[in-house]
C-alpha positions in Angstrom: -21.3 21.6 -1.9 -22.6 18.5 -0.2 -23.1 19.1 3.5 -21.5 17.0 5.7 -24.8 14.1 6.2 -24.7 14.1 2.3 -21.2 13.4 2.4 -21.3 10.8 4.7 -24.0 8.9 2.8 -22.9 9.4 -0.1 -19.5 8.0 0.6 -20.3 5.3 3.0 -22.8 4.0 -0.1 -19.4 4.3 -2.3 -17.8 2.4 -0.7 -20.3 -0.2 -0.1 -20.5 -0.6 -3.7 -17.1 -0.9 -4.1 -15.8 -2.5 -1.0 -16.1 -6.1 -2.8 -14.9 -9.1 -4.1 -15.4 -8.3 -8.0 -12.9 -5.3 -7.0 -9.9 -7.9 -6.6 -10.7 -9.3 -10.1 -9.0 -5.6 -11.7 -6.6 -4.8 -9.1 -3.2 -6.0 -7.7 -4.3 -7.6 -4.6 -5.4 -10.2 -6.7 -1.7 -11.6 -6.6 -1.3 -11.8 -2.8 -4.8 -13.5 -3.0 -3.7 -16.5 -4.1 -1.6 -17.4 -1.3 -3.1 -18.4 2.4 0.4 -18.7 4.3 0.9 -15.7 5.8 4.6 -14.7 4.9 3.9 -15.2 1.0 0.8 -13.0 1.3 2.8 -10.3 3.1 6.0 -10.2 0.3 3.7 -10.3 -2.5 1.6 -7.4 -1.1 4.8 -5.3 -0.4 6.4 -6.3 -4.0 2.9 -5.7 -5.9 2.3 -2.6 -3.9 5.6 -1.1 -4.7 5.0 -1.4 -8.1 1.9 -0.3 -8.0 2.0 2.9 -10.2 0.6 3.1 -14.1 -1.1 0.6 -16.2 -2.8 -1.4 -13.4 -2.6 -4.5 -16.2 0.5 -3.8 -16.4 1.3 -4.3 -12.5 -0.6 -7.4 -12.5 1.1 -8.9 -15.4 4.5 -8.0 -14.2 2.9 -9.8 -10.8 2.8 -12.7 -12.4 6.4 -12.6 -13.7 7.3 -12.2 -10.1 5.3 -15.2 -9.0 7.4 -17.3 -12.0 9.9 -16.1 -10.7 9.9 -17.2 -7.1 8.3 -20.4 -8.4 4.6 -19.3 -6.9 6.7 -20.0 -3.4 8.1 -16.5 -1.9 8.8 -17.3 1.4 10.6 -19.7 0.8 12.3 -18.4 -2.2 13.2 -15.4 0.0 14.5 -17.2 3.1 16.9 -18.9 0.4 17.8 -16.5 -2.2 21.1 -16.4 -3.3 21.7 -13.1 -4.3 24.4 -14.2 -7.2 21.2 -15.4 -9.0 20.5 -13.8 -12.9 17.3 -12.8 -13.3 15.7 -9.7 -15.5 12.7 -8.1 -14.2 11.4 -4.2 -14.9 8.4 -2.5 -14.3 8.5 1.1 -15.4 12.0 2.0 -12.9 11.8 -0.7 -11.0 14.2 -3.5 -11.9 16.0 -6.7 -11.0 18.5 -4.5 -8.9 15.5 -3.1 -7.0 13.9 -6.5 -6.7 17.5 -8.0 -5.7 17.5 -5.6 -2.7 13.8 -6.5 -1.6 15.1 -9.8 -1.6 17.9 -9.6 0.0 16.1 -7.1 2.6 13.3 -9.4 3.0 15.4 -12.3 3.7 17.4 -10.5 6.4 14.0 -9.1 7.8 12.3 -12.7 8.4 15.6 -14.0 9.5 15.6 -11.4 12.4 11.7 -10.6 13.1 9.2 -10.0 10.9 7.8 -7.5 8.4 5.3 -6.2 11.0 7.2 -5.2 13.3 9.5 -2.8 11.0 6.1 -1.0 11.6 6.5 -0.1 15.3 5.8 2.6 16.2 8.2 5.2 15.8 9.8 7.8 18.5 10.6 10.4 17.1 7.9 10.8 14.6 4.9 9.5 16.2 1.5 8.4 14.3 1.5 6.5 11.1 4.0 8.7 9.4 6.6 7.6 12.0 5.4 4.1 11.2 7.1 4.6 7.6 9.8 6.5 8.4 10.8 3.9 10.6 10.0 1.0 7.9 12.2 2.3 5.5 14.9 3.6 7.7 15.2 -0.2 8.9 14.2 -1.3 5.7 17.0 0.3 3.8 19.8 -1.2 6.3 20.6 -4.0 3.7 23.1 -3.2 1.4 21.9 -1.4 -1.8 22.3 0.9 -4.6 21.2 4.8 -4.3 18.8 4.3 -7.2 16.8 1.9 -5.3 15.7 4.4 -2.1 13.2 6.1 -4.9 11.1 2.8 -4.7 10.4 3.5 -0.8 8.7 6.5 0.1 9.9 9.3 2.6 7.3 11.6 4.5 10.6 13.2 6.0 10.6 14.9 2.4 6.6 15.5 1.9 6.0 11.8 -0.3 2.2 10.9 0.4 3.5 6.9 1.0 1.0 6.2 -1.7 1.8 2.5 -2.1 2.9 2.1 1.2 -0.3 3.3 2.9 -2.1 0.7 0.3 0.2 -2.1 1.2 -0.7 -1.0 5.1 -4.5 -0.9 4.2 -3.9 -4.8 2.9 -2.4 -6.1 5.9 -3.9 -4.3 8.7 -8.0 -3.3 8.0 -10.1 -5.9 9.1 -12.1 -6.5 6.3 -16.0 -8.4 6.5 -15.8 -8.1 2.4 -12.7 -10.2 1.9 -10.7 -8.0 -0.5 -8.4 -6.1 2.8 -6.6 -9.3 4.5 -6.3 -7.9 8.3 -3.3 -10.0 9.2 -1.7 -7.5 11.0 -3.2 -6.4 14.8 -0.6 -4.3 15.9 -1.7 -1.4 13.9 -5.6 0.1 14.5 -7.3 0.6 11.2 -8.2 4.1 12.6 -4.6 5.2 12.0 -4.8 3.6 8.7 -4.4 7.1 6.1 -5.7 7.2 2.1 -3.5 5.6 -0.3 -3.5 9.5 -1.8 -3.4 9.1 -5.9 -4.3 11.2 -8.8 -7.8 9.7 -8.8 -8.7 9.9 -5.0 -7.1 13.2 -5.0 -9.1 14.8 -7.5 -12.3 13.2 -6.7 -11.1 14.6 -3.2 -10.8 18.0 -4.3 -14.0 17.5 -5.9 -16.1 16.9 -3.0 -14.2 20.0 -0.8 -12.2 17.5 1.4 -9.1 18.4 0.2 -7.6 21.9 -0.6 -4.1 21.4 -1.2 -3.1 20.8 -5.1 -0.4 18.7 -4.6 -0.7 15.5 -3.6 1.6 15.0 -0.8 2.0 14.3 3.1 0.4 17.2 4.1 -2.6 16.7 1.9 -2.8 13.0 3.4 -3.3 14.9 6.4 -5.6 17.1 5.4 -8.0 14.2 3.7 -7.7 12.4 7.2 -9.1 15.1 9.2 -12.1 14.3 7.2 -12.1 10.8 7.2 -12.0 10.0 10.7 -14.8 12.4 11.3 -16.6 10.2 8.7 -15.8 7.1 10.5 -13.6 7.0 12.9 -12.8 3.4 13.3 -12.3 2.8 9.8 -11.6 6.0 7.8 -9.4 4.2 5.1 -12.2 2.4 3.7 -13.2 5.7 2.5 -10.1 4.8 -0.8 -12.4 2.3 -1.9 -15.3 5.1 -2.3 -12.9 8.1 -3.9 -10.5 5.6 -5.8 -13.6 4.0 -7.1 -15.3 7.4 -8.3 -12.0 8.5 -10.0 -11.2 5.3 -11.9 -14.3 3.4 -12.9 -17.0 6.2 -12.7 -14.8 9.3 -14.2 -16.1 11.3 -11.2 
């Protein structure tokens, strides 16, 4: 077992390696790379990041379909989407009724605020688990089907909020290796907690920082007690080190 010097080194140098530009090329961020305005960046993050499970191919070709099909102009497709539109789009469970909500959500979202601020912080659950629980509570008052609420994660019932602690890394770490975009302020990146997958998981497990077998809230928890000790200010940068081991390196 590593002690905890050698861990530090070890990951902060994995993360270096990782923590790149060449890391976009292979991974959906790519899509809300190509924009610069600073609503299309934030609906193709939250879109790409909700589908953001399997065949990462997959996810960025299916990213592309979504571009097509807001005519490589999401804001303002959003802000005028007419929800009697036709359209077909699927990626794995997600479909055009799921992407018809998001729309509609979105569109309803910008009109009133802004997607940050579905963020603030939360009362009754404090921390960056109230954070989602309030997202998706406000999130989810837009009319939709029951089949959809399975695309949006719920702490309140143990979900680790994979893709939406990705989609959280995106807009809030402050990023010197442009692949993070730090648009948002109102969130410190020390709150920020591991996009928790099967790869950083087991590589987690691996290296003693995580106990737990399942791959839940509590274990994003657990990995966080580490991660802040490892850097405080920025303990999510720590994905790009574990994610990295687990899918390119076969740690």
């Amino acid at each position: 077992m590593l002690s905890f010097s050698e861990l530090k080194e070890f990951l902060d140098q994995k993360a270096e390696e990782f923590n790149n530009p060449n890391f976009i090329e292979s991974d959906p961020i790519q899509i809300p790379h190509r924009f610069s305005k600073r609503e299309d960046i934030e609906i193709t993050a939250l879109i790409m990041a909700t589908i953001a499970w399997g065949n990462r191919k997959s996810i960025i070709s299916n990213g592309e379909k979504l571009l097509s099909l807001t005519g490589n102009q999401p804001h303002e497709f959003v802000m005028n989407y007419d929800a009697s539109r036709d359209f077909k789009f699927v990626h794995r469970t997600f479909n055009e009724i799921d992407l018809d909500f998001f729309f509609r959500s979105l569109q309803r979202v910008y009109s009133d605020s802004s997607l940050e601020q579905l963020f603030a912080s939360h009362t009754d659950h404090p921390g960056q688990r109230g954070r989602i629980i309030h997202f998706r509570e406000q999130f989810l008052k837009t009319e939709h089907e029951g089949r959809t609420e399975k695309h949006i994660a719920n702490p309140l019932k143990g979900s680790s909020a994979k893709r939406i602690n990705m989609f959280l890394r995106w807009m809030c770490r402050q990023d010197n290796k442009g692949v993070d975009f730090g648009l948002w302020k109102s969130i410190p990146m020390s709150d920020l907690h591991l996009p928790l997958d099967v790869h950083t998981g087991n590589v987690a497990r691996k290296l003693g920082i995580l106990k737990r077998t399942q791959n839940d809230w509590s274990s994003v928890e657990e990995i966080q007690q580490t991660l802040v000790q490892l850097d405080p200010k920025d303990p999510v940068k720590y994905d790009f080190a574990l994610f990295g081991l687990g899918a390119f390196e076969g740690f």
